[in-house]
N, C-alpha and C positions, 0 to 999 in steps of 0.2 A: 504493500500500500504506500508505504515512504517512497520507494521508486518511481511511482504514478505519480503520485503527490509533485514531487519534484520536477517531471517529464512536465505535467501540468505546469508550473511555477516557471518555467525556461520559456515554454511556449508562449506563455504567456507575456512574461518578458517582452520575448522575440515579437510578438505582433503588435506590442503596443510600441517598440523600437523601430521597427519596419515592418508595415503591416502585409506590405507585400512576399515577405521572405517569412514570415510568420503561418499565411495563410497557403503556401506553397508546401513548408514542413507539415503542416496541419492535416494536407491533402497525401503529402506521402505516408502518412501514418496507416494508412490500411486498416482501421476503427469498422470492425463487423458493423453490419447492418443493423442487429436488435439494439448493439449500444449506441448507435443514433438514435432512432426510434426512443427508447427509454432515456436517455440523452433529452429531449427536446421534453418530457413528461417532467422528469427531475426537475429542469428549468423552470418551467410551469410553474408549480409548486414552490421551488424554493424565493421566486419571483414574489409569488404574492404572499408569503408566511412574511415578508420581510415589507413588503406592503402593508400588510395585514398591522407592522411593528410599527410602522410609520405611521397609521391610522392613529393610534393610541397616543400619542406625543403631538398631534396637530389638533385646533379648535375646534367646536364644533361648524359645519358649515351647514347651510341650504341649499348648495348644490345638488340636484337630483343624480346626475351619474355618479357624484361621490359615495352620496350616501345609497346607490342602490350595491355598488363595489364595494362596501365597508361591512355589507348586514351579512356576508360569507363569506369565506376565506376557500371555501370551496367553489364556490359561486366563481371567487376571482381565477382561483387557481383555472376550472373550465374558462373562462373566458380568455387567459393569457395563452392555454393551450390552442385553443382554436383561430387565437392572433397569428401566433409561432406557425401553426399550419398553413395558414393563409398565406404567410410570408414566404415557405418556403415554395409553394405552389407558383406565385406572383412571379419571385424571384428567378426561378425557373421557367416558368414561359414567357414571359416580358425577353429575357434573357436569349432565348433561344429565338424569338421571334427577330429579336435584333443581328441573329449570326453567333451567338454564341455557345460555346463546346461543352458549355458543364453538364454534368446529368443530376437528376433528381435524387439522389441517395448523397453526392459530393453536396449537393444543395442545403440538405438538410445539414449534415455535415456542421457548414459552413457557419449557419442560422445557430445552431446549437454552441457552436466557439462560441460568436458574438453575443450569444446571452450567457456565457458562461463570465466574460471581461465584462460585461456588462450588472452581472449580478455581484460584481465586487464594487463597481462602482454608486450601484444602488445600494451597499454595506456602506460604504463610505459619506453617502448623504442621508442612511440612519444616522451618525456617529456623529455628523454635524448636525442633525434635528439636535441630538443629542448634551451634545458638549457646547455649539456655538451656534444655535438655528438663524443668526444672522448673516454666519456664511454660508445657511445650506441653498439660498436660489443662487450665489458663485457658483456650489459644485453642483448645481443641477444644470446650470447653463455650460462647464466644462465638462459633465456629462454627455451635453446631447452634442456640444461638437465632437466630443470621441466619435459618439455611436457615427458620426455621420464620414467622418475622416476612417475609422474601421470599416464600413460595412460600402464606403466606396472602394478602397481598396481592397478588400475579400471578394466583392462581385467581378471584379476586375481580372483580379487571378483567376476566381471560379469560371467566368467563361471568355475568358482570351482577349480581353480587351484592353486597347492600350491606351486609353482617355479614361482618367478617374475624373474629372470635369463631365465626360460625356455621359460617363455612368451614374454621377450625382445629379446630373439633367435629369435623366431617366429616374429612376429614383423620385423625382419631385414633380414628374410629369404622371405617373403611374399612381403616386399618391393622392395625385388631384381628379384623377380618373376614376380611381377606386374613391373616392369622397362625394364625387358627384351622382356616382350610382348610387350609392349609401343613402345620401338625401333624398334620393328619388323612390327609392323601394320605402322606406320609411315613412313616406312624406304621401304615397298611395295605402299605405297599413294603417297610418294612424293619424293621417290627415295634416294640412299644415299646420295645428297647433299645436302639433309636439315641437314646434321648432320656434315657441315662440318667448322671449327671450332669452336666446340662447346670442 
């Protein structure tokens, strides 16, 4: 387990050093298929247990998506898993449709790293709820440039492209895509006052 641990801990390193030689070792690792799979569930889970920690140190709010995410932890945990699915699907045909090589098992792969650096960074903005919650929107704003400077260069490697510009386009064109169908199924389910001061 100490040898995992560590192989972890390097990797880690290495991808938050160069994320491109990070996500290329990542890829030659040869990581069987159930431990992706179980990989991306673990995630899940330890995502929202720590959400769930961050719920209890913040005020209370009015927010209805907060408080519908706050009344389970299971609730959350299914909801972050079926996010993580989503993405790894998006990821993968957005991807492929543009020319590129990766396949959907590396994909997942891929998805499961990035919430792996990313669930230490979400430890990191418990610890300043924590110690100094007047730095923790710093480490949530230096949070989301990680994810976005990681998860351009992962897709990058993942399927053969050599614009990490072109891939964070994409990336922010895909999200805008997948947001306006979102409104729209919604918005015929529950009518336009569910979207009314939002």
């Amino acid at each position: 387990m100490t040898g995992l641990l560590d192989q972890i801990v390097r990797l880690a390193r290495q991808s938050l050093e160069d994320p491109r030689a990070g996500a290329r070792s990542l890829l030659a690792q040869g990581v069987p298929l159930p431990a992706r799979t179980a990989g991306l569930l673990l995630m899940a889970v330890s995502s929202a247990l720590l959400m769930h920690a961050g719920f209890l140190l913040m005020p209370a709010t009015d927010d209805p998506t907060a408080q519908f995410m706050m009344q389970s932890p299971l609730r959350t945990a299914l909801i972050q898993w079926l996010v993580l699915v989503a993405s790894v699907f998006l990821i993968y045909r957005v991807g492929r449709a543009w020319g590129g090589t990766g396949t959907l098992s590396d994909t997942l792969l891929v998805v499961v790293w990035l919430q792996v650096i990313m669930l230490g960074v979400q430890f990191v903005q418990l610890v300043a709820l924590i110690v100094a919650p007047p730095l923790a929107g710093i480490v949530n704003l230096a949070g989301l440039v990680l994810f976005f400077w990681l998860i351009t260069s992962f897709i990058a490697v993942l399927q053969g492209f050599a614009s990490r510009w072109a891939v964070l386009a994409g990336i922010f064109g895909a999200s805008f895509a997948v947001a306006v169908v979102l409104v729209i199924i919604l918005s015929l389910i529950f009518g336009p006052e569910a979207f009314q001061g939002v």
